[in-house]
C-alpha positions in Angstrom: -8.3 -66.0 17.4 -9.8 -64.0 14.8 -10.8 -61.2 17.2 -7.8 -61.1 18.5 -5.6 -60.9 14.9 -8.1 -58.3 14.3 -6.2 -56.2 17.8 -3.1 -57.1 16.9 -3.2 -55.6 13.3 -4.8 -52.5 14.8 -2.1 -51.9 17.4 0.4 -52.5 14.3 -1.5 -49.5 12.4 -1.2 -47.1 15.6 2.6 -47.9 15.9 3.3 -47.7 12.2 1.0 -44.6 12.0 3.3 -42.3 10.5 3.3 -44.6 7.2 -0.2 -44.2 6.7 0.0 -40.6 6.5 -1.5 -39.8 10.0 1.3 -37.8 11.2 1.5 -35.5 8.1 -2.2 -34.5 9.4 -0.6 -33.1 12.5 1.9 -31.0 10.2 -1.2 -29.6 8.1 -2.7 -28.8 10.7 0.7 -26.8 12.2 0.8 -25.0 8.5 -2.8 -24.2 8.4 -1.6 -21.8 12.0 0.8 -20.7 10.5 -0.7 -19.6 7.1 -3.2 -18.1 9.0 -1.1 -16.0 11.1 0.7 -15.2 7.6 -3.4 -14.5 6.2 -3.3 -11.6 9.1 -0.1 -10.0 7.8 -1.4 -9.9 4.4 -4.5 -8.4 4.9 -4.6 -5.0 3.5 -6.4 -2.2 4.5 -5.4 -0.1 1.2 -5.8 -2.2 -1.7 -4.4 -1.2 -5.2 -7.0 -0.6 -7.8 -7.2 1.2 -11.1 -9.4 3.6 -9.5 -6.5 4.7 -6.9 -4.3 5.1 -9.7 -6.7 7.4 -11.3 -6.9 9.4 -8.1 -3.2 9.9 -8.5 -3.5 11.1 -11.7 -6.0 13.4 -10.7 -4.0 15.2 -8.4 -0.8 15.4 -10.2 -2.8 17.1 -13.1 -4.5 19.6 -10.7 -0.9 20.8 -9.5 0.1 21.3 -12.9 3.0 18.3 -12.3 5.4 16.9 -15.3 6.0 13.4 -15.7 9.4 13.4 -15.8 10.8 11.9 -18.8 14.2 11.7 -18.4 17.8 12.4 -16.9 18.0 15.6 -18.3 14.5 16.6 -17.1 15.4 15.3 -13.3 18.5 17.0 -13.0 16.8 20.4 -14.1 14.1 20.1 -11.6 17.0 18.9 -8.4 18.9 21.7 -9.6 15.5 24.0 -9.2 14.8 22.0 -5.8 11.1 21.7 -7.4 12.9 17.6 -6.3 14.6 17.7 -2.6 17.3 15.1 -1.5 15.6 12.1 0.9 17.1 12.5 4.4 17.5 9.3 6.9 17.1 9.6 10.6 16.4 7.8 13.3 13.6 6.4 12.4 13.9 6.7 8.2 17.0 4.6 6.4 16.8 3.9 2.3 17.3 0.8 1.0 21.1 0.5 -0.2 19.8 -0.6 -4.1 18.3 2.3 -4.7 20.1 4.6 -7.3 21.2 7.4 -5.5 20.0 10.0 -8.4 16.6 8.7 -7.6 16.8 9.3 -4.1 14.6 12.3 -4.1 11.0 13.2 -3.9 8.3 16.5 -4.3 9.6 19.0 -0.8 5.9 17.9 0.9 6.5 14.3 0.3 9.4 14.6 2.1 7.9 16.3 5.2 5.3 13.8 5.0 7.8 10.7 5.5 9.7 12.3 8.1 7.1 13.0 10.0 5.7 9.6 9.7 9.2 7.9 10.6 9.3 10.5 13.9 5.9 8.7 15.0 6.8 5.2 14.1 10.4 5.5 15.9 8.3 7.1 19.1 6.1 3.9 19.3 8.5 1.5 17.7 11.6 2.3 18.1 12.7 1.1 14.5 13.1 2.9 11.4 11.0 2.4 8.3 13.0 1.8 4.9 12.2 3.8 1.6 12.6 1.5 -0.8 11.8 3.7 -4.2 11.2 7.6 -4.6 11.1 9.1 -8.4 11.8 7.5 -11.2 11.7 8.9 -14.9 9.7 7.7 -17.9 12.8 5.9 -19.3 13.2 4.1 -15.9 9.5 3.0 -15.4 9.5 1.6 -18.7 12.5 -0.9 -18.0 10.7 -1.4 -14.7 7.5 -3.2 -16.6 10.0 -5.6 -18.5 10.2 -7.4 -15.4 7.4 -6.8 -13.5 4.2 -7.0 -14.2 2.7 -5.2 -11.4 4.4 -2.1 -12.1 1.9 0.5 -13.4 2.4 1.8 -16.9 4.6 5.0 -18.3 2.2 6.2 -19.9 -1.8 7.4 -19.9 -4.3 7.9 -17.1 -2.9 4.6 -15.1 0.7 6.1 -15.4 2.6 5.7 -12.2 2.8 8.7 -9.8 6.5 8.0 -9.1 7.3 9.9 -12.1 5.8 13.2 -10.3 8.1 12.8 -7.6 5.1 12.4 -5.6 5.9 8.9 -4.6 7.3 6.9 -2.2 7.5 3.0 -1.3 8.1 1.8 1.9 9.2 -1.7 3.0 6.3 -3.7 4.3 7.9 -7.1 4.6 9.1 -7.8 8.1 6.9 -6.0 9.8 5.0 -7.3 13.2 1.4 -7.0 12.6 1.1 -4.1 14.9 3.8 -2.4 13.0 1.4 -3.1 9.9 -1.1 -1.5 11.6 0.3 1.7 12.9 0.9 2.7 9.4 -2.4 1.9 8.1 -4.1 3.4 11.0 -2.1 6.9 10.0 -2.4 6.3 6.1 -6.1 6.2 6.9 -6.6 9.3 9.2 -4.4 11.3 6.0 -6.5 9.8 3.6 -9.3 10.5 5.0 -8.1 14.3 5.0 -7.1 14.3 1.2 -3.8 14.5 1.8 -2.7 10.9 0.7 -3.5 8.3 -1.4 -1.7 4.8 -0.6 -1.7 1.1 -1.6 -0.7 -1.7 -0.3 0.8 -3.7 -2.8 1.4 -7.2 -2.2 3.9 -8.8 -4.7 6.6 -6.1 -3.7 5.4 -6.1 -0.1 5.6 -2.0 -0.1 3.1 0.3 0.9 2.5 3.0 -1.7 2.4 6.2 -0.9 1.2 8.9 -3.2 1.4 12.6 -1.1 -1.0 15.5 -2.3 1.0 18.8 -2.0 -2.0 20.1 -0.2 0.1 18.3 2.7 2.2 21.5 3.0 -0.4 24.0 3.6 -1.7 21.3 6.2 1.4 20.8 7.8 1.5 24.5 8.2 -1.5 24.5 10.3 -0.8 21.6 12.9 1.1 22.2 16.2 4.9 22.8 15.8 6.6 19.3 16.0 10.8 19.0 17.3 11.8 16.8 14.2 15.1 15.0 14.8 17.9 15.5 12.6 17.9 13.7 9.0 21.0 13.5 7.1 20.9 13.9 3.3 20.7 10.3 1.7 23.9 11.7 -0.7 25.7 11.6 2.7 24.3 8.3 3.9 24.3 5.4 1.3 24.7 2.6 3.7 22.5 3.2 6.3 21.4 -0.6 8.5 18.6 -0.4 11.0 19.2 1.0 14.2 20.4 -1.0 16.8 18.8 -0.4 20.4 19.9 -1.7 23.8 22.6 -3.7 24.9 
């Protein structure tokens, strides 16, 4: 009798298993795939450091380029296009936030991200999103009231948005290959001299800061058919691109 009390009470645990936590395992073990997968997305090939943002400094100081420290002094350099409108295109579109009197960016810096949205829309098909360009002194400084990660105004570690030099682009929602294709061109450019990026991971952006050496290079490659961009004055609201039926 005793044996068979002993069956009864196990077959009573199997049926009832879910109160004795054995089919929360079963979950863990479906958010451990999943965390990994997410693990995979994170991992960065370009990861911020203080040394990158002394890089940056570096080669803003060898072109001899101001920090800009206000309205006044951004509207003086637009109006000497030393600052170009950003333009979208097929593959480019600017996040609607962004303050369209910061919507512009160092002439090379501009090439640069056109001609990286031209590749990614060849392979892709999708369009990459700017999601910050230049800021001013003023502005970075209200930036670091609310986010920590934001790099200082100020000093050796001072951001290189406020060269104009800058530009973030959306990482989040991405496919991993998409991740990829960036990184693998980031790190071919970097390689060169020509860029210096992070991938920063609380604003999910990749940072890109572009030397104006990148002009000269630009120069010397083969002759590439851009598609059109329009200025981003002329296209505030621009969604993703919507292929096939």
């Amino acid at each position: 009798m005793k044996n068979r009390a002993w069956v009864v009470l196990a077959l009573l645990m199997v049926i009832s298993a879910p109160s004795f936590g054995l089919q929360p395992t079963r979950v863990r073990h479906r958010k451990l795939g999943r965390l990994r997968h997410y693990g995979l997305l994170m991992a960065r090939m370009f990861i911020p450091s203080a040394a990158s943002l002394l890089k940056q400094n570096e080669l803003i100081n060898l072109f001899d380029l101001p920090r800009i420290a206000d309205n006044d002094e951004l509207e003086a350099l637009k109006a000497s296009e030393e600052l170009v409108p950003l333009r979208v295109g097929p593959g480019l579109r600017i996040q609607p936030a962004l303050d369209l009197d910061r919507r512009y960016c160092r002439p090379w810096t501009r090439d640069f991200v056109e001609d990286l949205s031209l590749a990614y829309y060849t392979r892709f098909h999708d369009q990459l999103q700017i999601n910050s360009a230049v800021r001013t002194v003023l502005v970075q400084h209200k930036l670091r009231r609310h986010n920590r990660n934001a790099a200082p105004e100020r000093g050796e570690y001072a951001s290189s948005h406020l060269a104009g030099t800058t530009l973030d682009l959306q990482r989040r929602g991405m496919t991993r290959d998409q991740m990829h294709f960036v990184e693998r061109y980031l790190f071919y450019l970097k390689a060169l001299g020509l860029v210096e990026p992070e991938e920063e991971r609380r604003q999910w952006v990749f940072h890109i800061m572009v030397s104006k050496n990148y002009a000269d290079w630009r120069k010397s490659q083969t002759a590439m058919d851009l598609a059109p961009f329009e200025d981003s004055q002329q296209a505030t609201d621009v969604q993703p691109a919507r292929l096939g039926p």
